[in-house]
N, C-alpha and C positions, 0 to 999 in steps of 0.2 A: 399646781404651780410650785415651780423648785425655789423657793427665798432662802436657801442655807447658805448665805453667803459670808466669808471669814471676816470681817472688820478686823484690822488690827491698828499698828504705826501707819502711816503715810506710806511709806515705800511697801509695805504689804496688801495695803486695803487698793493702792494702784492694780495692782495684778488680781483682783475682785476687781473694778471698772471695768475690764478689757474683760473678764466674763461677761459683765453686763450686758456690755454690747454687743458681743460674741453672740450671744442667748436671742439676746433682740433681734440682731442681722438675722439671725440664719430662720427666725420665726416670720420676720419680714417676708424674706428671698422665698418662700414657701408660694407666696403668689407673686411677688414684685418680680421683676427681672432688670438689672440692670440700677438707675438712680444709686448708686454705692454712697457717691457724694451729699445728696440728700439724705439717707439714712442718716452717715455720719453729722452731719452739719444739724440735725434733728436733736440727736442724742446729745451734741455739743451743747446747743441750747436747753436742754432739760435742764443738765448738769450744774450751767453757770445760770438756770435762772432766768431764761430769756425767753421771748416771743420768737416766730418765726413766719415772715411773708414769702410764700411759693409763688413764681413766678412762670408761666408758661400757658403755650396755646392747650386746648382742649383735650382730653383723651392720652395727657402722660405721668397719669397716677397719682395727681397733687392730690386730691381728696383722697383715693385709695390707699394710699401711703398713711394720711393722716390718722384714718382710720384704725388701720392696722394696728398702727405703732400705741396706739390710744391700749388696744385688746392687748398687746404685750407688756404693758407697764400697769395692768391690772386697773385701772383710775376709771372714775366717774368720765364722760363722753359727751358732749355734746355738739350740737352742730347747728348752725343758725346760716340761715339762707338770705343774706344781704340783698332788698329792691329798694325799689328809687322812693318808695310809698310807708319805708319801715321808719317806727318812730324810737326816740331815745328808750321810751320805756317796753317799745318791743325785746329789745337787748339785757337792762336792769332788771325791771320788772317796776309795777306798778302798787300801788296803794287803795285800797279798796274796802268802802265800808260794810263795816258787820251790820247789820239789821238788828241783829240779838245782844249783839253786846256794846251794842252805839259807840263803837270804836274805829279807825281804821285799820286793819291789816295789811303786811307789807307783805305781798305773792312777788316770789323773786323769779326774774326771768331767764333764760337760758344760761348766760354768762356766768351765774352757779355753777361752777363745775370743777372738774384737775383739768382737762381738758379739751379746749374750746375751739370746732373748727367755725371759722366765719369763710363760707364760701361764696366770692367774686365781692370782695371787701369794695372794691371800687365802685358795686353800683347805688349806694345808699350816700344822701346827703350828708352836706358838713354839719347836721345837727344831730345826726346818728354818728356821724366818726366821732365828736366831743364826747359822748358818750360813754366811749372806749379807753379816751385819754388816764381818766383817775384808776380805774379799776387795773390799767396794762404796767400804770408806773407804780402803784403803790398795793395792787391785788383787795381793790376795796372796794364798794361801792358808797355813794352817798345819797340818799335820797329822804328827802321832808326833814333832811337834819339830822338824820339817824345812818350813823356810817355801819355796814356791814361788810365785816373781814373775809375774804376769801378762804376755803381751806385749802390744805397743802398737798399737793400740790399743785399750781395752776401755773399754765400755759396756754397762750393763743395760737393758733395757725391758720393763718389766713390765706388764702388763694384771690389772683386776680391771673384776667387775660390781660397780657400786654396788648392784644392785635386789635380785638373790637374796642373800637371805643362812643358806640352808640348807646346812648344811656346809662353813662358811666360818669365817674367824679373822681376828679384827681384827688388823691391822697394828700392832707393838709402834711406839711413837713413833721411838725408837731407830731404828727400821727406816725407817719415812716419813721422818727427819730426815735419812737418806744422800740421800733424793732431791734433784734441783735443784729438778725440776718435778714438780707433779701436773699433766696435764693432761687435763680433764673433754669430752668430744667429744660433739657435738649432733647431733640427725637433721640430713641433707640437707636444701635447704629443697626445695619444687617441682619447681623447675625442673632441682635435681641432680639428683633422683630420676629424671626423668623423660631426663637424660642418660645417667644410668647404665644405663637401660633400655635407651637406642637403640644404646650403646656395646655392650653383651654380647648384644643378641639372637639374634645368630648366633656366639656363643662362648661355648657353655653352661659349656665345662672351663675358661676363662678363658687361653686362650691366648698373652691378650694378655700375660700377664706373662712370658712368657719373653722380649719384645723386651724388657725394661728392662735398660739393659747398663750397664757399670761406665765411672764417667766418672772418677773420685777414689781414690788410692792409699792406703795408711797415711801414708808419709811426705808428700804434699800434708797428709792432715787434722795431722801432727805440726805442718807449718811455719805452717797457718793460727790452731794454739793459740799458737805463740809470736808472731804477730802477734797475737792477740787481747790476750794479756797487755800488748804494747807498748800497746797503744790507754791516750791519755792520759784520765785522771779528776780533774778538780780536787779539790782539798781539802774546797772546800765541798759539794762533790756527796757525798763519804764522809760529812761531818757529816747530811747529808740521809736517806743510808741507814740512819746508825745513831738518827734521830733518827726514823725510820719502825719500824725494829724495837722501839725503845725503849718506844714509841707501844703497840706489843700488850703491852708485858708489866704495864704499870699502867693497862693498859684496864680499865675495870667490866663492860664486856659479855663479855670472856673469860677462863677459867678458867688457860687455858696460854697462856702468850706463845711467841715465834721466838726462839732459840736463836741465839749470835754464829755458827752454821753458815750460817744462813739471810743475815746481814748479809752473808758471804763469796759464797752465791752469787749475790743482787743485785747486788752489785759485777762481779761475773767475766760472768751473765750479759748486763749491760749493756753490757758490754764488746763481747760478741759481737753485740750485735743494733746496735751502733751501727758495726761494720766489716760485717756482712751488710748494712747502709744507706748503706756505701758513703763514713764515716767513721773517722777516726781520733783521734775524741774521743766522750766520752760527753755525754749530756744529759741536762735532768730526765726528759725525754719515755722516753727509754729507761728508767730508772729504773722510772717508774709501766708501762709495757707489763709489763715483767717481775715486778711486785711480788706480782701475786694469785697466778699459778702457783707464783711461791717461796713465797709466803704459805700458801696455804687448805689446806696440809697438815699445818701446823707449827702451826697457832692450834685452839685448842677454846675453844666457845662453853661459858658456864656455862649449867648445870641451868635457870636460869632463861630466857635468851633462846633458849635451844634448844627450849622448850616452845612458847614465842612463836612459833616457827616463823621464828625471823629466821634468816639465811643468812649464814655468814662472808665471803661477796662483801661484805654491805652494811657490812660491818665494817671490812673493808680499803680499802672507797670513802672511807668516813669517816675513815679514819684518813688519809688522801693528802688528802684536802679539810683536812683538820685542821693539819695540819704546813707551815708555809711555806716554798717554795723558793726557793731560791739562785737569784739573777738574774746 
């Protein structure tokens, strides 16, 4: 693993982030093809500290990505198979008595980890999603009274199918609102397809994923969050953001507006995508990049424009056309 990475000022340790990711993509791209967006919007979340919910039908690398990207950042791994029958302490873990030492011991459950995939998040009940709640906002767990700290660093990634929804559980709001991102993943166009074919032809078991090697330590991704925080934000840019969330909550076309969570990760995410670019300041441009992902999980359309068949993308278009920016 290469970790010789320069830490310096702010405006140095930037141009080390844009290796990070640099390091990470191209360890990625070694099996993935295509998902540029996902990678990016992955890293973004490391960065500023945030969960991430993958969103898409079957067979377009949500889990494979997850994985991956786990093997490049060198971090503990784990992965938890959400069904309809999993209980809170599947997830936490349980308390259990000693015999020998007439005590209980606390066996911690999968959610120990830096990195946590929970695959088809949506098929496990509202008393396994609560579950989730303490541990995603504050990286902790509590159980019999006794809180246990998460180590550093921990992230979740969850995957759900939007299409099936047979034996599934809508996500409690509470629960989407821990997220930074939803991000929604689209077929390959052609020509990926048609790479990824010529990529695995002769590696049915996919072999290629064991060359994906660790390029990023914990403590690189610790030092790359406290440059992200350094990264400067004007004044008016905050007035921007809050004037963007503001925007959803006395909309007519939506029922639920974004929550001052969603204002936080705007700010933090932009943060990070404007030092992955290789700056040390933010811009409007980062702002609107990062808005729909923070956005299109936190907004519900009302009864009415949901019938219409309108789409909370075209919602959030409008509301960024709508609000004037800071020059």
């Amino acid at each position: 693993m290469n970790d010789n990475y320069t830490w310096g000022d702010t405006a140095n340790s930037v141009a080390e982030i844009q290796k990070v990711v640099d390091k990470v993509r191209n360890e990625v791209q070694k099996v993935i093809i295509g998902q540029d967006d996902l990678i990016e919007l992955i890293m973004v979340s490391v960065f500023a500290g945030g969960h991430v919910l993958l969103e898409g039908v079957p067979g377009v690398a949500k889990t494979l990505a997850s994985k991956l990207l786990a093997q490049t950042l060198n971090v503990e791994f784990s992965r938890i198979q959400f069904t309809p029958d999993m209980m809170p302490s599947d997830v936490t873990g349980t308390s259990v008595y000693n015999m020998q030492s007439a005590a209980f011991n606390f066996n911690k459950g999968p959610v120990f980890s830096n990195m946590v995939l929970i695959d088809e998040i949506n098929r496990a009940p509202a008393k396994t999603q609560a579950s989730l709640f303490e541990v995603m906002e504050e990286k902790q767990v509590t159980v019999d009274g006794t809180t246990y700290p998460m180590d550093f660093p921990f992230m979740v990634i969850a995957t759900q199918n939007p299409i099936e929804q047979e034996g599934t559980y809508k996500l409690p709001e509470a629960q989407l609102d821990r997220f930074l991102f939803r991000v929604q993943l689209a077929y390959p166009t052609l020509e990926q397809e048609q790479m990824i074919l010529k990529r695995f032809r002769n590696d049915f078991s996919k072999r290629q994923v064991e060359q994906v090697k660790a390029v990023v330590n914990a403590q690189d991704v610790k030092k790359c969050q406290e440059i992200v925080e350094k990264i400067h934000i004007k004044d008016e840019l905050l007035d921007y953001i809050a004037a963007l969330t503001l925007n959803t909550r006395n909309n007519g076309d939506l029922f639920l507006g974004a929550s001052p969570r969603a204002s936080l990760a705007i700010m933090q995410a932009s943060k990070a995508v404007a030092a992955i670019n290789g700056r040390d300041f933010v811009t409007p441009d980062d702002i609107q990049y990062v808005a729909y992902p923070v956005l299109n999980h936190r907004i519900i359309l009302t009864p009415e424009r949901e019938m219409e068949g309108m789409d909370v993308r075209d919602v959030i278009k409008d509301i960024i056309a709508k609000v004037k920016v800071p020059r």
